[in-house]
C-alpha positions in Angstrom: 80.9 80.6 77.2 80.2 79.0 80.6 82.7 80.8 82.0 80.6 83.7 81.0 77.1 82.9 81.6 78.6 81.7 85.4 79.6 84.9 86.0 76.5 86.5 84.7 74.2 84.6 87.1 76.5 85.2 89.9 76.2 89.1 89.1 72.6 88.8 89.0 72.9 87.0 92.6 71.3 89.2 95.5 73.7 88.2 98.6 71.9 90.4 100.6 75.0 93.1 101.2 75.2 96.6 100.9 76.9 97.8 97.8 80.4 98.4 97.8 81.1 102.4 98.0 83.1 103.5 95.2 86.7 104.0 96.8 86.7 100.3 97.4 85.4 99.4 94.5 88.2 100.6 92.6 90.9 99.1 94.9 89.2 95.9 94.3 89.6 96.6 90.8 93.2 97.8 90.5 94.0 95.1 92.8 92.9 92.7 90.2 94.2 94.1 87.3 97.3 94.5 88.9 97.5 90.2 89.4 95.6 90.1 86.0 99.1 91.8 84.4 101.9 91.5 86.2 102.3 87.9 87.3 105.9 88.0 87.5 105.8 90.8 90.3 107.8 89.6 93.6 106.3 88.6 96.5 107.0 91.2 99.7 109.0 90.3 102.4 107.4 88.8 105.3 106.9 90.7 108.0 105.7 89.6 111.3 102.2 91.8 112.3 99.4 91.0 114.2 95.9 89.3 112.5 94.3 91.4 109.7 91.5 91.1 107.8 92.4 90.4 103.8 90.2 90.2 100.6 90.5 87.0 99.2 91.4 87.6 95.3 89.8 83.9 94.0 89.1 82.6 90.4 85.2 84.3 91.1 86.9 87.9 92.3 86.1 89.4 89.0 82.3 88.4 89.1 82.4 89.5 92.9 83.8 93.2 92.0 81.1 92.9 89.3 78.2 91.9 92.1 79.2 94.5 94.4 80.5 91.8 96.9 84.0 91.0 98.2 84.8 87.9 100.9 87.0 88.4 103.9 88.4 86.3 105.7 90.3 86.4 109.2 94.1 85.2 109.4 95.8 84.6 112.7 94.2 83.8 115.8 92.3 86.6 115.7 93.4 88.6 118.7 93.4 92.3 118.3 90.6 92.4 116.0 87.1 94.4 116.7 84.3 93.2 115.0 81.9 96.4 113.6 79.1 96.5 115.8 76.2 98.0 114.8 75.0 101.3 114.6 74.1 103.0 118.0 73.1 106.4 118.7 76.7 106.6 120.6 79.1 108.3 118.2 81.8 105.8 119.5 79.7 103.0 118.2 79.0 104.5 115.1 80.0 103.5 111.4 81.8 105.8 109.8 84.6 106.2 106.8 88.0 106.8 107.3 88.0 110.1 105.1 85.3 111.1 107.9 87.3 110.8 110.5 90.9 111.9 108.9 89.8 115.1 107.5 87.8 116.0 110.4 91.0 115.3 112.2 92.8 117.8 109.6 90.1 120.6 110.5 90.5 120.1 113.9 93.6 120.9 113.5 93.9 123.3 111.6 91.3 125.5 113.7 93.5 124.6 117.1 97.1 124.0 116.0 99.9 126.8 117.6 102.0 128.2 115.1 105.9 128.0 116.6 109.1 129.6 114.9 111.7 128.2 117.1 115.3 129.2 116.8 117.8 126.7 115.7 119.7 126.6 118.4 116.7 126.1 121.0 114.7 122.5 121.6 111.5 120.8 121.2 110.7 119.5 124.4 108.0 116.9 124.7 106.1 115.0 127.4 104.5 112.0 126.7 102.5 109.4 129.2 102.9 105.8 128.1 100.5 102.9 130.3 101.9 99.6 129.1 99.7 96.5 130.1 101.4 92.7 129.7 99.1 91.0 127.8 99.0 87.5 129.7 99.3 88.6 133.1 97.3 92.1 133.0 100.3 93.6 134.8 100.1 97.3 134.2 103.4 100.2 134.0 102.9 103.7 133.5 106.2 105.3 132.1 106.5 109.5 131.9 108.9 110.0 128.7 110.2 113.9 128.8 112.4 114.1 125.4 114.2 117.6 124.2 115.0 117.7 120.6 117.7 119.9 119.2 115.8 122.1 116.9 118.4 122.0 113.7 119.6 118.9 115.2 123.0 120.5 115.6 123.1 119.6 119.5 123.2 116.3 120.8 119.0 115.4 122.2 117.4 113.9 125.4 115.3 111.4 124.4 113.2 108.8 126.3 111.2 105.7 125.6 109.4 103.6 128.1 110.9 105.4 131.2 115.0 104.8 129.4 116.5 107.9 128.6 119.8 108.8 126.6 121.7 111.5 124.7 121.0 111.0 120.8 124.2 112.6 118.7 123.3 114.9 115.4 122.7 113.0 111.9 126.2 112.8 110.8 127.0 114.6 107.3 125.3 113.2 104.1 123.1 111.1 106.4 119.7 111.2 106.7 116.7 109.4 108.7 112.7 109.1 108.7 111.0 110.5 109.9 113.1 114.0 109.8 113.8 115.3 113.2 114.9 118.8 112.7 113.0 121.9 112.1 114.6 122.9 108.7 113.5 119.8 107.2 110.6 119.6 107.6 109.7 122.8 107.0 110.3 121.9 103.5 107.6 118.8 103.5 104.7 119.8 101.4 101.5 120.7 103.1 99.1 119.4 100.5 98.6 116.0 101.3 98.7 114.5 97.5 102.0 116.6 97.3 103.6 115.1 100.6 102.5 111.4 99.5 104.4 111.7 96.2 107.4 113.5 98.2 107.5 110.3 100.4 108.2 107.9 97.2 112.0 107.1 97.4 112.8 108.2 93.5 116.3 106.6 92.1 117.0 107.3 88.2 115.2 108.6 84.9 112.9 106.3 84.3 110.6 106.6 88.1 106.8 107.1 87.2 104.5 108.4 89.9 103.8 111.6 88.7 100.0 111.0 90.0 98.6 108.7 92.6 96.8 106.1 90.1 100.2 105.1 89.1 101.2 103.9 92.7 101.0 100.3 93.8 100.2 98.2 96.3 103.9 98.2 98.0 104.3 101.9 97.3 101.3 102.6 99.1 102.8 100.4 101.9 105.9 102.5 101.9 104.2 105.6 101.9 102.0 104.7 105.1 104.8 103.5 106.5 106.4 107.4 106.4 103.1 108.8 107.2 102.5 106.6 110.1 106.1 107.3 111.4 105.9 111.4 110.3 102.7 111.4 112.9 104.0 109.0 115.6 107.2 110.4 116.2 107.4 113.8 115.3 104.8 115.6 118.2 105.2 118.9 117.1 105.7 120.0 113.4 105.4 123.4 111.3 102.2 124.9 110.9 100.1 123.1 108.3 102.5 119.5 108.2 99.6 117.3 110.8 96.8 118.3 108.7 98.3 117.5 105.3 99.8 114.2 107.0 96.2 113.5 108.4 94.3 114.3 105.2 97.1 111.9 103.0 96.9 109.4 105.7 93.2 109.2 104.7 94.2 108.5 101.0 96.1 105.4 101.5 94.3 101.9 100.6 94.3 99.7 102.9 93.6 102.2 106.2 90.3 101.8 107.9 88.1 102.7 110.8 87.6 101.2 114.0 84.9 102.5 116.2 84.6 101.5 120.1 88.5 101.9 121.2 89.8 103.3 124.7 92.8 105.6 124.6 95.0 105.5 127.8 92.7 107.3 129.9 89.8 105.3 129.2 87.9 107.5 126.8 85.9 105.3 123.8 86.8 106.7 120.7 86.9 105.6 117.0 90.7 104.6 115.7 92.6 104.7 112.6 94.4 101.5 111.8 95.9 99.8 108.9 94.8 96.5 106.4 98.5 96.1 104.4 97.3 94.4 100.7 100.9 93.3 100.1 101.5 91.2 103.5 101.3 87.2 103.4 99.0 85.2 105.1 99.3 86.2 109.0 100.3 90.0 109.6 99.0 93.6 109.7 100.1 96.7 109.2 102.7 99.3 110.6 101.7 101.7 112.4 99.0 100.6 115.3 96.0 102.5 116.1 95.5 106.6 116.1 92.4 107.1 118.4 90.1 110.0 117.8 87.3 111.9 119.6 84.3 110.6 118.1 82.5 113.9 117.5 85.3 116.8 117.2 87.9 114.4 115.8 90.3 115.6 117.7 93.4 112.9 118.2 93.2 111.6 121.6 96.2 108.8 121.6 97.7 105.5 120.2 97.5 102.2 120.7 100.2 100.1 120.0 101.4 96.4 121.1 105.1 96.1 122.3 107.0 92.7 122.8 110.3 91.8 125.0 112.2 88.4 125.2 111.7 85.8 123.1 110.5 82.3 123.4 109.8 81.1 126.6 110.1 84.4 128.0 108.4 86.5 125.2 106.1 88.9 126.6 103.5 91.0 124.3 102.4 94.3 125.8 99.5 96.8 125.1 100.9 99.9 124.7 98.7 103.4 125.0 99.9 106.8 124.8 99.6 110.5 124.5 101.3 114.2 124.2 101.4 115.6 127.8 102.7 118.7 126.8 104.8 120.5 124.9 107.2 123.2 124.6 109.8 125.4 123.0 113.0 126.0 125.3 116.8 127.0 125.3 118.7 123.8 126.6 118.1 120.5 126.9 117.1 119.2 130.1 115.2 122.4 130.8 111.9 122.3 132.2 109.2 124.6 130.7 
């Protein structure tokens, strides 16, 4: 009964913070249930990340979902990490929830995408500005990557990353990659976002559950940011409908937060998407870096990512931003729109 009346009292105890809004509240509390009843479940592999914040699931977490109150602590060094400053009149600056910002994002667009049909033997072409900075010296590179993507991914592509160009062969027969680079496939992605996350969970015999989003876990949800994350980073122009859906799921994951006060490569303060994994060890973060949005329209202005090169002595760690130049539908690769 001590146990009991312990936890009572620390209910009862005023810490002085604001309630906990209900989303996290029941993370908290699947979280916990999830250790209560399955202590047998393996441990992730470790994956090297940068510092993240992570709620710290003690004897007293059950008394602390039940006071409203959860304890973070930082892991790492704590580079890379922007504390929340206070509210300001600036909509940079300002608080604000991740579904905010994500299905404004979706609006956005919605209201502003171009519908394109191309033809299956045409290609994507893409141009994308990269300004790489090395993080110990503040050296700075600016890299212009012009990719061409066959369209049914029939033709062999131009693509280009960090100024280094070559020609990519078709996915052989039977093979398959994420995220999906030609037209046909994903056309067939669903564009309502609850649909596209269960689409994303790899399914392997009779028994696979998941017919709703309650029944996935912690490393589910990993995996399905994971394809999310890669869907919207590496596929610049999809079929009408795909970016919202992907936006408006990518607001559904737990774990994915908001970070107000972040420059995009050309220098504009915006609030950015990033990513809290529950299932990493101590010392990582999540996949997928940092989508910056317009504070006010939502519209998505870039990414930040971090890049590394080397290792030991000569290991360099770069800040990476980057954004869609332009775009365009053309007949051959190599062709310039």
């Amino acid at each position: 009964m001590r146990d009991i009346d312990e936890l009572r009292e620390l209910r009862d105890y005023d810490a002085g913070a604001p309630p906990l809004d209900d989303r996290t509240r029941q993370r908290a509390r699947a979280r916990l249930f999830a250790a209560m009843t399955a202590p047998d479940r393996p441990a992730p592999a470790p994956r090297s990340r940068r510092p993240v914040l992570r709620i710290v699931l003690t004897g007293a977490v059950a008394a602390a979902v039940a006071a409203g109150v959860l304890v973070a602590v930082q892991e790492g060094d704590g580079k890379g990490l922007s504390a929340t400053p206070p509210d300001t009149s600036s909509p940079a600056l300002r608080n604000v929830s991740v579904r905010t910002v994500l299905n404004g994002a979706a609006a956005y667009e919605r209201k502003h995408e171009q519908a394109v049909s191309p033809r299956g033997d045409q290609f994507i072409y893409t141009k994308e500005i990269i300004k790489e900075t090395e993080q110990k010296t503040g050296a700075t590179k600016s890299y212009v990557d012009e990719n061409w993507r066959s369209v049914d991914d029939s033709q062999r592509s131009w693509v280009m990353e960090i100024g280094h160009g070559w020609w990519a062969p078709p996915v052989g027969k039977n093979e398959s990659i994420w995220p999906p680079q030609d037209w046909g496939t994903l056309k067939k992605l669903p564009t309502d976002p609850e649909k596209l996350i269960l689409s994303l969970l790899h399914k392997t015999g009779p028994d696979d559950r998941n017919d709703s989003l309650a029944e996935i876990s912690d490393q589910e949800w990993w995996e399905i940011h994971f394809g999310l994350t890669g869907l919207l980073k590496l596929v610049p122009v999809m079929p009408e409908g795909l970016r919202p859906a992907a936006y408006e799921a990518l607001g559904m994951v737990p774990g994915v937060k908001a970070v107000p006060n972040q420059k995009d490569a050309k220098g504009r303060t915006g609030v950015a998407i990033t990513y809290d994994d529950p299932t990493v060890p101590d010392g990582g973060a999540g996949f997928g870096g940092y989508f910056i949005f317009d504070p006010e329209t939502y519209r998505f202005l870039g990414f930040r990512d971090e890049r590394t090169s080397g290792d030991g002595a000569k290991k360099k760690t770069y800040t990476q931003l980057s954004y869609l130049d332009s775009w365009a539908v053309v007949d051959k690769a190599k062709q310039q729109p």
